[in-house]
C-alpha positions as CSV (number, residue, x, y, z in Angstrom):
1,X,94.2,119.4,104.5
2,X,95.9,120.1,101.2
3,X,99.8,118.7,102.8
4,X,97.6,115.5,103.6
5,X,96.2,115.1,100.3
6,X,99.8,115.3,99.1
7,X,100.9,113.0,101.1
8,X,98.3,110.8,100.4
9,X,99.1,111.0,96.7
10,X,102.3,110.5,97.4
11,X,101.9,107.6,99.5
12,X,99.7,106.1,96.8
13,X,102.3,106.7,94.0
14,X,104.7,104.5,96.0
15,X,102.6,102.0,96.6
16,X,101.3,101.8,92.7
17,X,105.3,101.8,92.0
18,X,106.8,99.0,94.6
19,X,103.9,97.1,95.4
20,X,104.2,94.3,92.8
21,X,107.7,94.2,93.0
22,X,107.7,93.9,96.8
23,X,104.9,90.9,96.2
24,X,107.2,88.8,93.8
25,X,110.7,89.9,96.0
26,X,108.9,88.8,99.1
27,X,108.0,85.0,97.5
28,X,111.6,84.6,96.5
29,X,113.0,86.0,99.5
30,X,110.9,84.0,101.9
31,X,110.5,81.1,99.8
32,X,114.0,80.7,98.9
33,X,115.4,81.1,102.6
34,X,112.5,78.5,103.8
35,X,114.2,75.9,100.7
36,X,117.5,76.4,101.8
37,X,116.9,76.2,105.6
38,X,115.1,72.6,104.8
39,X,117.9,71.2,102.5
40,X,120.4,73.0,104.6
41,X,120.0,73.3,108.4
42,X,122.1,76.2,107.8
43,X,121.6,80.4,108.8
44,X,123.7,81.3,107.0
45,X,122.5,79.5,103.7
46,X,119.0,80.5,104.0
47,X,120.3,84.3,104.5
48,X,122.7,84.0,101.0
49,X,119.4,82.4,99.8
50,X,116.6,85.1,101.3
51,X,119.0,87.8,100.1
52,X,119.3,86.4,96.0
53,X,115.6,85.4,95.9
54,X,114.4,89.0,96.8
55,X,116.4,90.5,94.4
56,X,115.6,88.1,91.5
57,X,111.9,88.2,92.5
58,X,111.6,92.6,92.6
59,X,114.5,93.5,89.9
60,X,112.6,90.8,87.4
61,X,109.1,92.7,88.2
62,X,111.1,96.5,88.1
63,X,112.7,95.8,85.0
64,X,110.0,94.4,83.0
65,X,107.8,97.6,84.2
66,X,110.5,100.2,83.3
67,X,111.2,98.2,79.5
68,X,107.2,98.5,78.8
69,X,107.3,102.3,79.9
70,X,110.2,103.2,78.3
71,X,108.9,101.1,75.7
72,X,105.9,103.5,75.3
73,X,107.9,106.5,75.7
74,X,109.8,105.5,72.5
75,X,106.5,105.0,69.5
76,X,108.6,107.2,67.3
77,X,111.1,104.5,66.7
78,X,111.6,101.6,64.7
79,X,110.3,98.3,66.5
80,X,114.1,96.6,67.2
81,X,115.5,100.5,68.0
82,X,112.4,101.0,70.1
83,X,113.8,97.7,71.8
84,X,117.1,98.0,72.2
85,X,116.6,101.7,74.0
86,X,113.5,100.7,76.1
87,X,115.8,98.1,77.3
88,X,119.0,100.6,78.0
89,X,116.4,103.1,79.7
90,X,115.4,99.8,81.7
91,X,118.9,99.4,82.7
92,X,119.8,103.5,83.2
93,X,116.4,103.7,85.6
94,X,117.0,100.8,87.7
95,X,120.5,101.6,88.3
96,X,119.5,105.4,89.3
97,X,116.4,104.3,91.4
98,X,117.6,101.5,93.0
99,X,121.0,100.8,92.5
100,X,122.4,102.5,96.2
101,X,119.5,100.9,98.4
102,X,120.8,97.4,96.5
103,X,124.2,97.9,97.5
104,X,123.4,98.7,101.0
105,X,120.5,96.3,101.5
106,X,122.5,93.3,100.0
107,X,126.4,93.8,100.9
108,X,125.0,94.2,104.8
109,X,121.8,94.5,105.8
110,X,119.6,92.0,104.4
111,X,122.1,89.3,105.2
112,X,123.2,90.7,108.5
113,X,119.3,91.0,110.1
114,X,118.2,87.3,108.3
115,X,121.4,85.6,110.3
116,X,120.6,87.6,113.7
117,X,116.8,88.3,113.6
118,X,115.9,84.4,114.4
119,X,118.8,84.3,117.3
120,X,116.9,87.5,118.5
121,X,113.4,85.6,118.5
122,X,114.4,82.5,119.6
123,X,112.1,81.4,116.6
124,X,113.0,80.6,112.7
125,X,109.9,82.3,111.2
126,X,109.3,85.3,113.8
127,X,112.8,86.1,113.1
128,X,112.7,86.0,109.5
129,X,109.6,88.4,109.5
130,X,111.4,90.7,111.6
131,X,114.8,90.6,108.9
132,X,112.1,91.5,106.2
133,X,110.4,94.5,107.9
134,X,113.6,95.6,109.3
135,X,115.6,95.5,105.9
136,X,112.8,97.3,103.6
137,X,112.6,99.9,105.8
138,X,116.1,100.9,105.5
139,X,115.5,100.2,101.8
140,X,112.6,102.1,100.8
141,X,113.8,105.0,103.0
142,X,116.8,104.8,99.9
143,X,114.8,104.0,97.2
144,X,112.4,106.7,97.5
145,X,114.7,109.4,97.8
146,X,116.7,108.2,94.7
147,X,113.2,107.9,93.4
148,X,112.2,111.4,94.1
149,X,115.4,113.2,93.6
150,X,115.9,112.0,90.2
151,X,112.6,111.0,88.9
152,X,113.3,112.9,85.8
153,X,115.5,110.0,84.3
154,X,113.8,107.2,85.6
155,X,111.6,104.8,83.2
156,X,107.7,105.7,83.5
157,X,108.9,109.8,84.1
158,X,106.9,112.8,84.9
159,X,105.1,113.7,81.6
160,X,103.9,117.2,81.2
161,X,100.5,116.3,80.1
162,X,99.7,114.3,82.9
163,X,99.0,116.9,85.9
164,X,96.6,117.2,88.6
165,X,95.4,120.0,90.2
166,X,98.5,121.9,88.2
167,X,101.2,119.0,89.1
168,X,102.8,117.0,87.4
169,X,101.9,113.1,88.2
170,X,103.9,110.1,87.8
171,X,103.3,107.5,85.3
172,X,102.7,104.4,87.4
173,X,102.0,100.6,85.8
174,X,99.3,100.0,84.1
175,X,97.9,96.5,83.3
């Protein structure tokens, strides 16, 4: 019972973590590859497309969540300082957590699966569902073990007073 309960928690924590990114990567992923497919006629312009509007979508959402927790995690500081390092932190956390699943995901397999996955379906749409479940897979399967490995230098860290049941939790987002 208790490895369930962990992995519950666990499961949870990603979710908390990812979830709003994954809602504002998936409206600029779809919805830019939909745009570009309608202007275009063109694959291979709605895949460039799909691939830059997921990224702008989730790294806008990331960053912003890891500047107002390293924000927090710097009150001791003067207001610009307090700035300027939430901001580096930002940039230090994102490029830990999910700089390698990026550089897979977008160099190959994003692309790759949104060009093939509607010739495999004989069908625009069907095949552009498939490219997004097939390419977060591979890309959370990164991201959380970048995540988890090095979660000690990552914006919105393990703090020591935050435990349950004697372990350390996560901060997540808060509103």
């Amino acid at each position: 019972m208790e490895v369930t309960r962990t992995t519950r928690q666990k499961l949870m924590e990603w979710v908390r973590r990812y979830l709003p990114c994954e809602i504002a990567g998936t409206i600029g992923e779809l919805g830019g590859a939909a745009v570009a497919y309608l202007l275009t006629g063109s694959m291979a312009a709605a895949a460039i497309t799909a691939t830059i509007g997921a990224s702008a979508g989730y790294y806008a959402t990331a960053y912003i969540s890891a500047v107002r927790w390293s924000y927090r995690e710097q009150s001791d500081r003067g207001v610009a300082m307090r700035i300027a390092v939430a901001n580096l932190f930002a940039v230090r956390s994102m490029a830990i957590e999910f700089g390698p699943a990026e550089l897979i995901d977008t160099i190959a397999v994003r692309p790759v699966a949104y060009y093939v996955g509607p010739m495999l379906f004989d069908n625009v749409v069907a095949g552009w569902v498939f490219a997004k479940l097939f390419s977060d897979i591979g890309f959370y399967a990164i991201t959380v073990f970048s995540y988890e490995r090095f979660n000690g230098l990552l914006a919105g860290r393990r703090e020591a007073s935050e435990e349950v049941d004697g372990e350390p939790v996560p901060a997540v987002a808060a509103a």
